[in-house]
C-alpha positions as CSV (number, residue, x, y, z in Angstrom):
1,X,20.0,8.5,-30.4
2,X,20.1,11.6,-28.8
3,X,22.8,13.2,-27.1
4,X,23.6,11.7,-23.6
5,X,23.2,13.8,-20.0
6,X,25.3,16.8,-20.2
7,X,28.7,17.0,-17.9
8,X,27.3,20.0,-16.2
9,X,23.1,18.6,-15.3
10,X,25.3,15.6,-14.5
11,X,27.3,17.0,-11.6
12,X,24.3,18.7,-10.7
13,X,22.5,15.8,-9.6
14,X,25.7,14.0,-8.1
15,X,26.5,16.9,-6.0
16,X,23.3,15.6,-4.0
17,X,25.3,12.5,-2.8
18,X,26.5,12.7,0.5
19,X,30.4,11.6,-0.7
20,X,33.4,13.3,1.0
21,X,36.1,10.7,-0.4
22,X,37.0,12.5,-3.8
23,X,36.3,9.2,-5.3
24,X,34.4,8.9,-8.5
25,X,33.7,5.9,-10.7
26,X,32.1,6.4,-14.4
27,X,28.5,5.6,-15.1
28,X,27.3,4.7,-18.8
29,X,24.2,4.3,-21.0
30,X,23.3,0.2,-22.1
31,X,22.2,1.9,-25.3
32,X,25.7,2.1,-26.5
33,X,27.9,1.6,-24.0
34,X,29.0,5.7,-24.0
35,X,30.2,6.9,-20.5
36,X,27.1,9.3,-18.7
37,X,28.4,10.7,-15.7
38,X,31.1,10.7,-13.0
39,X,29.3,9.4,-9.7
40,X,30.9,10.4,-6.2
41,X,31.3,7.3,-4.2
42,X,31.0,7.5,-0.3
43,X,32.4,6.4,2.8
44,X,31.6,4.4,5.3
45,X,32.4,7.6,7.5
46,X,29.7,9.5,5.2
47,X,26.9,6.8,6.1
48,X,27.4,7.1,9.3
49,X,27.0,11.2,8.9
50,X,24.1,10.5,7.1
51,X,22.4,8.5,9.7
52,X,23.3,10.6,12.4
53,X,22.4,13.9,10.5
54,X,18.7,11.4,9.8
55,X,18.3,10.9,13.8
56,X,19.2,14.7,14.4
57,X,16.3,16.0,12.3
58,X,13.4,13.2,12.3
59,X,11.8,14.2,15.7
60,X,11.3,17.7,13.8
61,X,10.4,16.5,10.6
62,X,7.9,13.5,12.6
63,X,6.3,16.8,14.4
64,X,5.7,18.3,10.8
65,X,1.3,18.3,10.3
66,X,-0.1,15.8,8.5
67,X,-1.3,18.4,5.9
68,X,1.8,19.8,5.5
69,X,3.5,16.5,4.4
70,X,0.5,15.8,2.1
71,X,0.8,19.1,0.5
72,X,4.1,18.3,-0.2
73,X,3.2,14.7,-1.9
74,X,0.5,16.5,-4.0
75,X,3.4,19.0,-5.0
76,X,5.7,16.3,-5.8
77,X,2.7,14.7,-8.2
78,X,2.4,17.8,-10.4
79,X,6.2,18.3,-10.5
80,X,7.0,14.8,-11.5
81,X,4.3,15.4,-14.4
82,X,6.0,18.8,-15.3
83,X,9.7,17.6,-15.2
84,X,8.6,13.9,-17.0
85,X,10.6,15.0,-20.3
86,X,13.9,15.1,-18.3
87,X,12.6,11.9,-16.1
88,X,12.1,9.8,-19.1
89,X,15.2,10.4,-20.7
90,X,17.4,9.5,-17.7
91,X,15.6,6.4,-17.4
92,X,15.8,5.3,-20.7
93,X,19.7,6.4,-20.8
94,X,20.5,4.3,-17.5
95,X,18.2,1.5,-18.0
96,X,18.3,1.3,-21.6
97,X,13.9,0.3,-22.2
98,X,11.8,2.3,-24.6
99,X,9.6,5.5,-24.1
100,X,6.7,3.8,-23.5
101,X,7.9,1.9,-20.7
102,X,9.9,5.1,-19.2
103,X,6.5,7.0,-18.8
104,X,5.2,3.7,-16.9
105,X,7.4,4.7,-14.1
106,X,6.4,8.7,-14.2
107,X,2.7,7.3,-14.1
108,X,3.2,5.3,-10.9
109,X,5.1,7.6,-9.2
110,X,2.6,10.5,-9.7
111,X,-0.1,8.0,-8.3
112,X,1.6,6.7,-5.5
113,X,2.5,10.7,-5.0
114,X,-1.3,11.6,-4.9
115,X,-2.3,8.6,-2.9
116,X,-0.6,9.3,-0.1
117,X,-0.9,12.8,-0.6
118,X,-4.7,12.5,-0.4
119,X,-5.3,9.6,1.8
120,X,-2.3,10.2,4.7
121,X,-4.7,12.0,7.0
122,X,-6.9,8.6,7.1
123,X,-3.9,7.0,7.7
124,X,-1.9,9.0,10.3
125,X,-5.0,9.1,12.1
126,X,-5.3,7.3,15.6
127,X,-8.0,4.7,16.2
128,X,-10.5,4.2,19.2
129,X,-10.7,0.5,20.5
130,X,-13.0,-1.2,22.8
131,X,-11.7,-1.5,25.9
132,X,-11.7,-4.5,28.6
133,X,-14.5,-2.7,30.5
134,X,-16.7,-0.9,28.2
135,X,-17.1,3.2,29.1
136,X,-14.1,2.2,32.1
137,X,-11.6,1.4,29.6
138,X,-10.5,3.8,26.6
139,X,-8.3,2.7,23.9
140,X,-6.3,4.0,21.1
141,X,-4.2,3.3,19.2
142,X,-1.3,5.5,17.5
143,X,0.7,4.3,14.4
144,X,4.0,5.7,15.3
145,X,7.3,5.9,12.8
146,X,10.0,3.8,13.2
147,X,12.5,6.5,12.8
148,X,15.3,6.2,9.7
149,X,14.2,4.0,7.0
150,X,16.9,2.5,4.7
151,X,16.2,1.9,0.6
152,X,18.4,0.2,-1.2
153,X,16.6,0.8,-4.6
154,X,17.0,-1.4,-7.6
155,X,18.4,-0.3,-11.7
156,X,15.6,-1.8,-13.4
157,X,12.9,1.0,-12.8
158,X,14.4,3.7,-11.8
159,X,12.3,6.2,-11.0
160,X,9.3,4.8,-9.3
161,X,11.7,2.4,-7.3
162,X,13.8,5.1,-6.2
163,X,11.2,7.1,-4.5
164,X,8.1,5.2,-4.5
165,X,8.8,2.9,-1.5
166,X,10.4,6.2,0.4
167,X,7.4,8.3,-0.2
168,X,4.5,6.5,2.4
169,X,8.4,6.2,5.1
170,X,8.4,10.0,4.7
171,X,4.6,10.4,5.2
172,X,4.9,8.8,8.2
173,X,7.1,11.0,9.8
174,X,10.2,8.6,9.4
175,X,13.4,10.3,7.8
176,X,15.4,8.4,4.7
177,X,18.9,7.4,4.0
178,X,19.0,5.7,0.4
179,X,21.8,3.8,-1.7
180,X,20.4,3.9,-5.5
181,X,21.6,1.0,-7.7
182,X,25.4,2.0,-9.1
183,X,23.9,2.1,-12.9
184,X,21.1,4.4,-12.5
185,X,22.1,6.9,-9.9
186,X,21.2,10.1,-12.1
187,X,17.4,9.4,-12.2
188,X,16.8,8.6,-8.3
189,X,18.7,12.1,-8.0
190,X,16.7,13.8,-10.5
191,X,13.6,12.3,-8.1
192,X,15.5,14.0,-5.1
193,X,15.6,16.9,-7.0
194,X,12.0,17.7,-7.4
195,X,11.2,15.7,-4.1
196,X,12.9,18.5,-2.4
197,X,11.4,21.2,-4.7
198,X,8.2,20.1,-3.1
199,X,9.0,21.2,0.2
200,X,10.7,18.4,1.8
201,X,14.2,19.2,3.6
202,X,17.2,18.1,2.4
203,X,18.1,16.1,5.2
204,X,14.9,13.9,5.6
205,X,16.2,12.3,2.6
206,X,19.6,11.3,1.7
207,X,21.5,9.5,-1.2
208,X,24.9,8.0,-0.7
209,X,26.5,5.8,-3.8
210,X,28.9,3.0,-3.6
211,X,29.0,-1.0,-3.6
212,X,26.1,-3.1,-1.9
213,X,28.4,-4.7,0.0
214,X,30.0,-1.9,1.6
215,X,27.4,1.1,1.8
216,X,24.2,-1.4,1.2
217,X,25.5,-3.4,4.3
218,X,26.4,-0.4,6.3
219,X,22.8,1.2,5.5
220,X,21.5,-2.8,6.9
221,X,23.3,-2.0,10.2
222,X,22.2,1.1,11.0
223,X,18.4,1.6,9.7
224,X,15.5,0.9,12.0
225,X,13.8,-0.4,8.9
226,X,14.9,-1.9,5.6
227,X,13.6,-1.8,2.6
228,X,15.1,-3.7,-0.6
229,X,14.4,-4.5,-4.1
230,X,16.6,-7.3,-5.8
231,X,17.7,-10.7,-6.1
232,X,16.2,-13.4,-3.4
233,X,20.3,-14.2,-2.7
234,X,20.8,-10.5,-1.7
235,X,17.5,-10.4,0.1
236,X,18.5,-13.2,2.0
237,X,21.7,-11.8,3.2
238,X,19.6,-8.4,4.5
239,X,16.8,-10.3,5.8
240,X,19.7,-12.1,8.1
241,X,21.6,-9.0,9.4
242,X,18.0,-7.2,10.1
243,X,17.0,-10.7,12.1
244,X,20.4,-9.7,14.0
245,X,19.3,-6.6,15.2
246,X,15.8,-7.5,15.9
247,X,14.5,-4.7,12.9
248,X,11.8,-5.0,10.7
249,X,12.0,-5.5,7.0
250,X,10.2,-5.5,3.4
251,X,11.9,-7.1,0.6
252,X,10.8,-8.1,-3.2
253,X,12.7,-10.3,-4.7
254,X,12.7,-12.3,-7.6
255,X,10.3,-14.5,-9.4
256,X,9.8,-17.0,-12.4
257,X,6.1,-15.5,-13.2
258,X,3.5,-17.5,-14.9
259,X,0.3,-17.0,-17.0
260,X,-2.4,-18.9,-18.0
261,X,-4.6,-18.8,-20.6
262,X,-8.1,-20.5,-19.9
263,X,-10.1,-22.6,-22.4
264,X,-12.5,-19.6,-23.7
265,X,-10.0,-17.4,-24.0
266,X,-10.2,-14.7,-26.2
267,X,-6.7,-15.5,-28.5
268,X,-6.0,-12.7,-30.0
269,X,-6.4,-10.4,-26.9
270,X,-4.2,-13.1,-24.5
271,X,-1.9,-12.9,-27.5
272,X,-1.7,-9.2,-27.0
273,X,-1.8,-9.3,-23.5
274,X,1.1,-11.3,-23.1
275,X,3.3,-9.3,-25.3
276,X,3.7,-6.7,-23.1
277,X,3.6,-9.3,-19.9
278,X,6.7,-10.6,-21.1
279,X,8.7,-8.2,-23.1
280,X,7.9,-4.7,-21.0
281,X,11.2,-3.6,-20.2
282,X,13.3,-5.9,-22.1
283,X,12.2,-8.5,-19.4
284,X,13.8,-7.0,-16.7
285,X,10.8,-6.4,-14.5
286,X,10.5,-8.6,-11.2
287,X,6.6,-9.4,-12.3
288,X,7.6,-10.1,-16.0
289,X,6.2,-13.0,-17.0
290,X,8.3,-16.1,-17.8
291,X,6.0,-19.0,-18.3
292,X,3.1,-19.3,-20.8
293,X,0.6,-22.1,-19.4
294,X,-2.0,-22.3,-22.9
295,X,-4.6,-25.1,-22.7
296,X,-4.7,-27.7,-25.5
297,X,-8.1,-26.2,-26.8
298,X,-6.7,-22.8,-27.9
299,X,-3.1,-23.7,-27.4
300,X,-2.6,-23.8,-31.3
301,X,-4.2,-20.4,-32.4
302,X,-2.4,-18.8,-29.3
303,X,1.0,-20.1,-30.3
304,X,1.0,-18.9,-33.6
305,X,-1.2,-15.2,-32.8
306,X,1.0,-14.8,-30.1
307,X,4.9,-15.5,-32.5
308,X,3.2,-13.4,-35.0
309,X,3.2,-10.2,-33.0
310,X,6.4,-11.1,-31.3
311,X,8.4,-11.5,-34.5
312,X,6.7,-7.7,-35.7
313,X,8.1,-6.4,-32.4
314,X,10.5,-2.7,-33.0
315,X,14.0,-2.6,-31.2
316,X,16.6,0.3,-31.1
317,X,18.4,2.5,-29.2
318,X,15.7,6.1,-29.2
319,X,14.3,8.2,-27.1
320,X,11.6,8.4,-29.1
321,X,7.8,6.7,-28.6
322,X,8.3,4.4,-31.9
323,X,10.2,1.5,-30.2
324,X,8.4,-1.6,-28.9
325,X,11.5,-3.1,-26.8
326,X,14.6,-1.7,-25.5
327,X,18.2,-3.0,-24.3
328,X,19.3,-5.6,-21.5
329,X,20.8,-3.0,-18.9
330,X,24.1,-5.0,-18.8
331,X,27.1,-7.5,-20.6
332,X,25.7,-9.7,-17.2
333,X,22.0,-9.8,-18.4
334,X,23.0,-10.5,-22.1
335,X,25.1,-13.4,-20.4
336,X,22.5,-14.9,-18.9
337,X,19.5,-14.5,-21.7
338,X,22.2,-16.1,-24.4
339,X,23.1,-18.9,-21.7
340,X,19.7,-19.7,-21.1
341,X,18.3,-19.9,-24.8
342,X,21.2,-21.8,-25.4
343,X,21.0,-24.4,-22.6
344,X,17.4,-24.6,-23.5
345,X,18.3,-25.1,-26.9
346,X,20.5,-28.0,-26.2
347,X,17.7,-29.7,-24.0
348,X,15.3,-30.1,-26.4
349,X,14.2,-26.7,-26.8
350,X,12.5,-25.1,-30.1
351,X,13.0,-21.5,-31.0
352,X,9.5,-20.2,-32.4
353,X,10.8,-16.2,-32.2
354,X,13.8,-14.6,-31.8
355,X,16.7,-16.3,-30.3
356,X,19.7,-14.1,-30.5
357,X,21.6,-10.8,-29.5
358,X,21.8,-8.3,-32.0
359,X,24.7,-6.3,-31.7
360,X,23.9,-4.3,-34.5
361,X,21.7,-2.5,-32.4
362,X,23.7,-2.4,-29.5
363,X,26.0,-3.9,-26.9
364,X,23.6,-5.2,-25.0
365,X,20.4,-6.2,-27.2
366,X,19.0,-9.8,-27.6
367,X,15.2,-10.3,-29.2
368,X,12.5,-10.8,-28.2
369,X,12.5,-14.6,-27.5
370,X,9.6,-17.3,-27.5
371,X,10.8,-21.3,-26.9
372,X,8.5,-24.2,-27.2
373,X,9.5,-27.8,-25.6
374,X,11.6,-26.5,-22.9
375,X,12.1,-29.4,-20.4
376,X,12.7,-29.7,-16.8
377,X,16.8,-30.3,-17.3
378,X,16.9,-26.5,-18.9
379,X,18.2,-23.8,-16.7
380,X,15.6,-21.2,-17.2
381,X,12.9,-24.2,-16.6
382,X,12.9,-22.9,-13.2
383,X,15.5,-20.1,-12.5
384,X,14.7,-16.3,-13.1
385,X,15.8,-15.2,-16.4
386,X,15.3,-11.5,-15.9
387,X,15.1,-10.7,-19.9
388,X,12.9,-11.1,-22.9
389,X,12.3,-14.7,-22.8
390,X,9.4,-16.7,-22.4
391,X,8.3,-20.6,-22.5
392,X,5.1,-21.9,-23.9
393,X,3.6,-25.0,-22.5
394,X,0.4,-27.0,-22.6
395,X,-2.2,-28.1,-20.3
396,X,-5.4,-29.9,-20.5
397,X,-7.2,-29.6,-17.1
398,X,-7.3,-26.7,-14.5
399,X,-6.5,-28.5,-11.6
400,X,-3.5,-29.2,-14.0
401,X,-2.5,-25.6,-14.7
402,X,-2.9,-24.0,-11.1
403,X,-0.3,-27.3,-10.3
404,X,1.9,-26.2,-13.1
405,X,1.5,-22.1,-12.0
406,X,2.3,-23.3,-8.6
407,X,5.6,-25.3,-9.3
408,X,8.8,-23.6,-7.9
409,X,10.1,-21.7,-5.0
410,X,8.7,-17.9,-6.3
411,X,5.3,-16.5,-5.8
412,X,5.3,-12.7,-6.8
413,X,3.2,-12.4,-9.9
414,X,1.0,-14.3,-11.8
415,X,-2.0,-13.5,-14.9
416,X,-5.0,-15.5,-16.0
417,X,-6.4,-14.8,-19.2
418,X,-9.7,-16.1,-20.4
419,X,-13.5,-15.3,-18.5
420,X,-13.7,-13.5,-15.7
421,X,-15.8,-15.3,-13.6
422,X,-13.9,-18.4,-14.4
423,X,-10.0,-16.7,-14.1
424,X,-11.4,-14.8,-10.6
425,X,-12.5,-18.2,-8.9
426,X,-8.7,-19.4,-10.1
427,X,-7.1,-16.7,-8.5
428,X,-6.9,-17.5,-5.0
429,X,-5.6,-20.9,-6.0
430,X,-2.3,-19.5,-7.2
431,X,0.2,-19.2,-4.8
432,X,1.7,-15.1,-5.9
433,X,1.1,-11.9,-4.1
434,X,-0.2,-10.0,-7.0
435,X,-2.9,-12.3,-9.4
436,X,-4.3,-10.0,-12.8
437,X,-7.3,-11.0,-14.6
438,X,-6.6,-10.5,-18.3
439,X,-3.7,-8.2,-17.8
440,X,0.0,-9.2,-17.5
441,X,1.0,-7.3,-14.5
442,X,-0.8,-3.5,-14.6
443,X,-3.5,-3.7,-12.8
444,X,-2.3,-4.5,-9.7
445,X,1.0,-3.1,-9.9
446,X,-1.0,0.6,-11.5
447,X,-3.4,0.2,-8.7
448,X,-1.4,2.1,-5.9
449,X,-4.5,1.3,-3.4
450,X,-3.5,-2.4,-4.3
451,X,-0.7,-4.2,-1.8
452,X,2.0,-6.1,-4.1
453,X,4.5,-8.5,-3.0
454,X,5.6,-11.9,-3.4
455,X,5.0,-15.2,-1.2
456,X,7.5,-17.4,-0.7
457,X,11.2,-16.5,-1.6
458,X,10.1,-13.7,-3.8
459,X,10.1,-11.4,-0.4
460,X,8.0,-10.3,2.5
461,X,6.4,-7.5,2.8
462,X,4.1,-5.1,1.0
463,X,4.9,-2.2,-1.2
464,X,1.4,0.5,-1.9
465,X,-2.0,0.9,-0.3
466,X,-2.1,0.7,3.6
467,X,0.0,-1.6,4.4
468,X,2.8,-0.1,2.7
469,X,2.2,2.3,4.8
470,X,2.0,1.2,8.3
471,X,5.1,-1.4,7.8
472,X,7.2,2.0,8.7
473,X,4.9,2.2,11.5
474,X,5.0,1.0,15.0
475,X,1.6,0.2,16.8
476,X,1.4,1.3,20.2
477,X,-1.5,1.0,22.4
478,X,-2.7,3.5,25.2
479,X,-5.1,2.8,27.1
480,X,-6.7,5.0,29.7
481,X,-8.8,3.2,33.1
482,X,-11.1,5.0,34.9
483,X,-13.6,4.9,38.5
484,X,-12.1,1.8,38.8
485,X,-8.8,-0.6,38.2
486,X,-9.1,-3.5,35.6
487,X,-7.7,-5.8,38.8
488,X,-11.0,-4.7,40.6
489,X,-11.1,-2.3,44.1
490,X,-9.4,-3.2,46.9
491,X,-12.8,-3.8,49.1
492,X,-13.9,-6.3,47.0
493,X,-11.8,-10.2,47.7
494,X,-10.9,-12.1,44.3
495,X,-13.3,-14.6,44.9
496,X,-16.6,-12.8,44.8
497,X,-15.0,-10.0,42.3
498,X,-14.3,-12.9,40.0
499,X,-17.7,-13.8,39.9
500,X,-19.0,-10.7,39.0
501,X,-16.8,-10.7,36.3
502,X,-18.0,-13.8,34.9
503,X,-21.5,-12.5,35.4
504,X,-21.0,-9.3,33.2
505,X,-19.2,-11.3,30.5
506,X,-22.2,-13.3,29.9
507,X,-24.3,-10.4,30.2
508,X,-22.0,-8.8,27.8
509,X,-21.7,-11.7,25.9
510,X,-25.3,-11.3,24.5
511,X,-25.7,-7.8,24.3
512,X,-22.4,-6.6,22.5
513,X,-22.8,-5.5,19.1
514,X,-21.0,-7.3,16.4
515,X,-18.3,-4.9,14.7
């Protein structure tokens, strides 16, 4: 593997922190456990700079024109393609996944760039509504920004997660103040970087770096809106504060995703498809899927198509494009992958792939893993394993499957492989924000006009397309009366003005145009 970030780029980026403590604690690669950087940690005191130095500026920055802050989006998109090199190495050194699966996260950021970039003047644009008395009455309605937005951004991608759910906050005229994840602070600074070589000011968007329970909490209590990616238990913690203060919130949290694969599937391509479903990122990838639903008519040929190309799978540490799978991020991930395939193991399970760490590679390594017979007594039966491992069971009916899919507390992802016409009438019957048709995860999570979040406990909210941009809106209403008050004039009594009113509204009643 190449050689990590040097010292000096390193304390290039972390001079963007906002830190004033002299504190600094040692970041390093899951590749091989080498150190990568010396990140400032901040202050309570420097949050609460940050916030105030947010509230100082975002009546300016909100007053910016729309075609200003697109232009600035659109710049953003080219220099995130220019500067992916750099981007994809960071990610791949603080996250430890392959090359391919790095430049995932430089594709969907340059989208979401350009789709806000182009689409923002649709979006900040006001809307006419009919009004209580038609040509009396005007409406419109404004989509106002909140103000400062808080992101508490996750390790497992990034780059996109970094900036992605900030970029539609800033677009809006709201103003950031961010807490990256503590192992992969360098690439959501190399993001800041080129966010503000595109124009934007330093101070509508901030970094600070320290523990989630000390700088994630103090971000919680001060923003006017929250958004978090992580674990349901931490979601539910912020989800509780922001109820306290009566702001709003978007969180994604986990999941325990499922797939099915219909009778009339095409084998070898589910077989394919699911590869990447589950292994993408070593697993670590909050729509990864972790349960293989395979009807007893192809069940078989799927099993044994679909072990093949697992057991062919490439790991290693590399920054080149010739790896299939990466590293676990953590000696906590590997904990949990080796606890679940063992627990499995002892309740019945069969190993059909994989199975173990490999240490040989790396610290923090463990293949590609496919069980068979897992039972409902196994731990990762129905908790979130977060790594590359995947059950296989069977079913026979559909009603059977969509029960089976269904089964849990989680509802963020699922995927349907087999005929279209068949998988799309399933869809709606599966209880997950985002449903892909003969695709693991991509084309909903690619498809940045698309919204994607989870039901149930795996969040609230939507990240992408319109709604992720109006939830750092506010709606507000104005409405304009004229020749006349909506309570009626003065000369006329209540009595007789109310029948005229119910006189027009049956006039009205058949003559208004259906919108």
């Amino acid at each position: 593997m190449d050689a990590p970030v040097s010292a000096a780029r390193a304390a290039e980026l972390t001079a963007l922190i906002r830190s004033t403590t002299g504190e600094f604690r040692t970041t390093s690669t899951p590749f091989t456990g080498e150190a990568l950087a010396e990140v400032p940690v901040s202050s309570l005191g420097d949050v609460d700079e940050a916030f105030d130095t947010a509230r100082a500026i975002q009546p300016r920055w909100a007053s910016t024109s729309v075609r200003d802050r697109a232009g600035m989006l659109l710049r953003l998109h080219d220099l995130v393609l220019a500067h992916q090199g750099e981007l994809m190495d960071l990610i791949q050194l603080e996250s430890g996944k392959t090359r391919k699966h790095a430049y995932d996260e430089v594709l969907h950021l340059a989208l979401t760039a350009r789709y806000y970039g182009r689409r923002l003047r649709h979006l900040a644009g006001s809307r006419r509504g009919v009004g209580v008395f038609p040509f009396i009455t005007q409406i419109t309605v404004h989509h106002v920004p909140k103000g400062v937005v808080g992101i508490i951004s996750p390790w497992n991608y990034p780059l996109t997660m970094a900036l992605a759910d900030g970029l539609p906050a800033i677009a809006a005229g709201n103003v950031v103040v961010q807490k990256p994840d503590s192992q992969s602070p360098l690439t959501a600074l190399a993001a800041l970087e080129l966010l503000r070589k595109a124009g934007v000011p330093a101070d509508v968007w901030q970094m600070v770096s320290g523990a989630g329970s000390v700088v994630g909490t103090a971000i919680v209590q001060q923003a006017d809106y929250i958004c978090f990616t992580g674990s349901t238990a931490t979601g539910t913690g912020i989800a509780k504060l922001a109820a306290e203060r009566l702001v709003g919130y978007s969180l994604e949290l986990g999941g325990k995703n499922p797939m099915i694969v219909l009778p009339g599937a095409d084998v070898e391509k589910a077989a394919e498809g699911a590869v990447g479903a589950c292994f993408s990122s070593a697993g670590q990838l909050c729509v990864s899927i972790e349960r293989l639903y395979v009807h007893d008519s192809v069940y078989d040929d799927f099993r044994d198509a679909f072990v093949r190309r697992v057991a062919a799978m490439s790991l290693g540490a590399s920054l080149d494009w010739d790896v299939d799978m990466g590293s676990l991020v953590s000696a906590s991930q590997l904990e949990t992958v080796t606890k679940h395939v063992a627990d499995a193991v002892a309740n019945g399970a069969t190993v059909l792939a994989g199975g173990s760490a490999r240490p040989d590679l790396g610290p923090y390594f463990f293949e590609p893993t496919v069980l068979e017979d897992v039972t409902a007594a196994a731990e990762c039966f129905a908790e979130e394993t977060f790594g590359p491992l995947v059950s296989l069971y069977r079913y026979s009916s559909l009603d059977e499957a969509v029960a089976l899919a269904n089964e849990g507390e989680y509802g963020l992802n699922a995927s349907i492989f087999g005929p279209v016409r068949l998988a799309r009438g399933l869809a709606p019957r599966i209880k997950a924000g985002t449903v892909n048709v003969n695709e693991g995860f991509g084309a909903t999570f690619g498809s940045v006009d698309a919204p994607m979040g989870g039901m149930r406990t795996s969040g609230t909210g939507r990240r992408q397309g319109e709604e992720g941009y109006y939830r750092y809106t506010e709606t507000q209403s104005v409405g304009v009366q004229r020749l006349l008050p909506v309570a009626g004039p003065a000369a006329i009594p209540a009595k007789p003005y109310a029948a005229i009113l119910t006189f027009l509204l049956r006039v009205l009643r058949r003559t208004t145009v259906r919108r």
